[in-house]
C-alpha positions as CSV (number, residue, x, y, z in Angstrom):
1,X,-1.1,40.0,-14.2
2,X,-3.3,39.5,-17.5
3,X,-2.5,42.2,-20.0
4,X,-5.8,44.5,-21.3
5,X,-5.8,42.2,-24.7
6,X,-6.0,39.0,-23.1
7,X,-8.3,39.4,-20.0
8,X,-8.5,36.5,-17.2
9,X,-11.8,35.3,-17.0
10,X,-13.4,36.7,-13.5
11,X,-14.0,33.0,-12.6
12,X,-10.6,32.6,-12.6
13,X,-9.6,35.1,-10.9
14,X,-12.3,34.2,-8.1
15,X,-10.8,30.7,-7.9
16,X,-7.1,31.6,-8.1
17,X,-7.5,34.2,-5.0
18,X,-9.7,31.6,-3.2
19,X,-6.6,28.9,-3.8
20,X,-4.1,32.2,-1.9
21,X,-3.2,33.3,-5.1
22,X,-2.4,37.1,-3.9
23,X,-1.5,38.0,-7.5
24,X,-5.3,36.8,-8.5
25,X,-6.7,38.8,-6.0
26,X,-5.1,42.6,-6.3
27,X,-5.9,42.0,-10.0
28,X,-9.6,40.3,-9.4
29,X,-10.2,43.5,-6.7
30,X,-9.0,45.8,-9.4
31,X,-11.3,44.4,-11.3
32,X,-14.6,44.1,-9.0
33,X,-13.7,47.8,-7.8
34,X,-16.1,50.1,-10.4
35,X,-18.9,47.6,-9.8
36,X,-18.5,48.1,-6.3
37,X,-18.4,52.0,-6.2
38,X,-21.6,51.5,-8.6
39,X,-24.0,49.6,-5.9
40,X,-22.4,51.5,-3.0
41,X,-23.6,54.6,-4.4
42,X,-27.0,53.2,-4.8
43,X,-27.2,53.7,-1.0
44,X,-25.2,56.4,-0.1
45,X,-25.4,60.5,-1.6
46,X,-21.8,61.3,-2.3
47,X,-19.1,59.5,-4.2
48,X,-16.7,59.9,-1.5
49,X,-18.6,58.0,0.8
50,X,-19.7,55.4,-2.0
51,X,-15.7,55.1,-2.4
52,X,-14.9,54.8,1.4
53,X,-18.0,52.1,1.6
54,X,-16.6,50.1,-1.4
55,X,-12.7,50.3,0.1
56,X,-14.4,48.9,3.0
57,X,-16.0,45.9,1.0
58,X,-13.0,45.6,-0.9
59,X,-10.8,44.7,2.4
60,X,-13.6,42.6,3.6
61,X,-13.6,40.8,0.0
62,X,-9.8,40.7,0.0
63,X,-10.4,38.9,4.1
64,X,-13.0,36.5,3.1
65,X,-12.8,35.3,-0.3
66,X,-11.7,32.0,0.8
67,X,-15.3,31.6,2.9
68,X,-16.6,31.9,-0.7
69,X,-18.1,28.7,-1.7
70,X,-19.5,29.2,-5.0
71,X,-23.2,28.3,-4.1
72,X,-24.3,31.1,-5.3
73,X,-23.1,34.1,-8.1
74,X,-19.8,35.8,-6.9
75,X,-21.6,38.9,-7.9
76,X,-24.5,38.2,-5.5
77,X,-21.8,37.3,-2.2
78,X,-19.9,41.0,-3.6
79,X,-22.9,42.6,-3.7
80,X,-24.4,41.5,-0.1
81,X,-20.8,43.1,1.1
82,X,-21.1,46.2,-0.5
83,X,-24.8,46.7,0.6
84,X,-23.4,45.7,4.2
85,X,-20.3,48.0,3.8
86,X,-22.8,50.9,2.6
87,X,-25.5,50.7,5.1
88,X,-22.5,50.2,7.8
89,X,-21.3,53.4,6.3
90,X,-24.1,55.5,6.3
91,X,-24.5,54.5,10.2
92,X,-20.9,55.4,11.0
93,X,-22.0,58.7,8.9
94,X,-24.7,59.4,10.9
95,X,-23.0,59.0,14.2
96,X,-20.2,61.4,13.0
97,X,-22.9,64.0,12.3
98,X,-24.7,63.7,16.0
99,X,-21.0,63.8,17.6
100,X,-20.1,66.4,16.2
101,X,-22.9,68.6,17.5
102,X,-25.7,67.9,15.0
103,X,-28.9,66.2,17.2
104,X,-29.0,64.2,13.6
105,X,-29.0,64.2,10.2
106,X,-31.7,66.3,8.5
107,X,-34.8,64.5,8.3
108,X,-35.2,65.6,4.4
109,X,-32.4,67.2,2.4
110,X,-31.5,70.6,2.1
111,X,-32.6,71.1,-1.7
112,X,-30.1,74.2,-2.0
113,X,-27.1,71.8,-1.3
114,X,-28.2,68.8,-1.9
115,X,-28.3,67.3,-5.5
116,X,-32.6,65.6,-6.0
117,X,-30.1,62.4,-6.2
118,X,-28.5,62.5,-3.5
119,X,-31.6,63.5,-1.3
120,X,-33.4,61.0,-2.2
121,X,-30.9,58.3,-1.2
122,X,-30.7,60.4,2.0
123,X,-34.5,59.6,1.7
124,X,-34.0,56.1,1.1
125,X,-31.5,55.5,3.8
126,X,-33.5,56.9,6.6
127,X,-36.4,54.9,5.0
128,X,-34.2,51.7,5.1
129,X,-32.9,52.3,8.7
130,X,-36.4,52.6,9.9
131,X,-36.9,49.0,8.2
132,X,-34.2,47.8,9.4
133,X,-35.6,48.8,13.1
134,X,-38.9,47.2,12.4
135,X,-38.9,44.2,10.4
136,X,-35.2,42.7,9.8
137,X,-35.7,40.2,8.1
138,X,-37.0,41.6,5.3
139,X,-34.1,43.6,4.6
140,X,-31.4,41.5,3.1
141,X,-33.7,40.5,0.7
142,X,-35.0,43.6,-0.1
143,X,-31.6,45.2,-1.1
144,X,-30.9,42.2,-3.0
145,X,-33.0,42.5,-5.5
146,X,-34.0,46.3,-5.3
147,X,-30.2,47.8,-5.0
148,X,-28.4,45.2,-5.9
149,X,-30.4,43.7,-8.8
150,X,-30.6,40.0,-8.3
151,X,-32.7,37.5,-9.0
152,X,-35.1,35.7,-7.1
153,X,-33.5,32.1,-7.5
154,X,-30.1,33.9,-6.6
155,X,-31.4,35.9,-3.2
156,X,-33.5,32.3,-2.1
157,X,-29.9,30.7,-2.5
158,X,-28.0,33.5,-0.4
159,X,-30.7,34.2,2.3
160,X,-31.1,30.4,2.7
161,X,-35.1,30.4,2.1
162,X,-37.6,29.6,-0.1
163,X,-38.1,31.9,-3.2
164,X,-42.1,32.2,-1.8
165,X,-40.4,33.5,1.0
166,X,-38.1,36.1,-0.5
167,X,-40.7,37.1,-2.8
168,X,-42.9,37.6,0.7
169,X,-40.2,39.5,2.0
170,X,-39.9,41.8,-0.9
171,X,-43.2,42.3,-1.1
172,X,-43.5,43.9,2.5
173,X,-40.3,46.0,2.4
174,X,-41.4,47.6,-1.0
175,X,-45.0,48.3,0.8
176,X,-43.0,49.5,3.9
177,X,-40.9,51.6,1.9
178,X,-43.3,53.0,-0.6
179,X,-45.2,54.5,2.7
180,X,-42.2,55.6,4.5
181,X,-40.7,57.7,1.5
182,X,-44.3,59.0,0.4
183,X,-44.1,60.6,4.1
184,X,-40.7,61.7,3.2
185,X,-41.2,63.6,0.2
């Protein structure tokens, strides 16, 4: 393990736990972990589930980074897991609540328990659910570049389509979710 002084480069450590080196890969997760709490909690309101949706990425990195190829940013393939892990969270979240007697989660926040924050990624969730429901494809895309901060080039690359396309896309999920939120709030 690199000392604090004399950091491994990240594209190091991405190749070395590709090549099974598990050494390279409890440090490179160590590493990717804060980042991964960070766009987790874009999505979800508290910082314990942001945690539990980036552990989940995290095991899912730790499972699959030899399917990384390298065709596009290591950042971008992390960050389309962690908005994966997140969303796949909030679901699971949401399924908890109507078990366990709630008919569903309130459509708005509760402003006396709820931070504005966190209600409005409540906000943003439901908004992004209800996209999800309608138009699909415009989704991964979407989150990319919105939540996850991408660029263009870098979302055409992972998405597999032209960068017309993905700014198309874009374009109609920001329209979708400017109306759905100004409804919410």
């Amino acid at each position: 393990m690199s000392s604090f002084a004399d950091p491994v480069p990240l594209s190091e450590l991405v190749e070395r736990a590709r090549s099974g080196d598990r050494d390279a890969l409890e440090e490179l997760l160590g590493v990717i972990r804060p980042l991964l709490v960070r766009r987790c909690s874009r999505f979800l309101p508290h910082l314990d589930d942001a945690e539990e949706a980036a552990q989940d990425a995290l095991v899912a990195i730790a499972r699959n980074i030899g399917d990384f190829t390298g065709s596009g940013s290591f950042e971008g393939w992390i960050t389309v897991i962690a908005s994966n892990s997140a969303r796949m969270t909030y679901r699971r979240l949401r399924r908890r609540a109507a078990e366990n007697g709630a008919a569903e989660l309130p459509e708005t926040a509760d402003p006396r328990t709820t931070s504005v924050m966190a209600g409005t990624r409540l906000d943003v969730m439901e908004a992004l659910s209800e996209l999800e429901r309608s138009k699909p494809q415009v989704v991964e895309p979407f989150v990319l570049r919105d939540l996850g901060s991408l660029p263009y080039e870098e979302i055409a690359a992972i998405t597999g389509t032209s960068l017309a396309t993905v700014r198309d896309r874009i374009h109609v999920a920001r329209k979708f979710m400017r109306s759905a939120l100004r409804t919410r709030l």
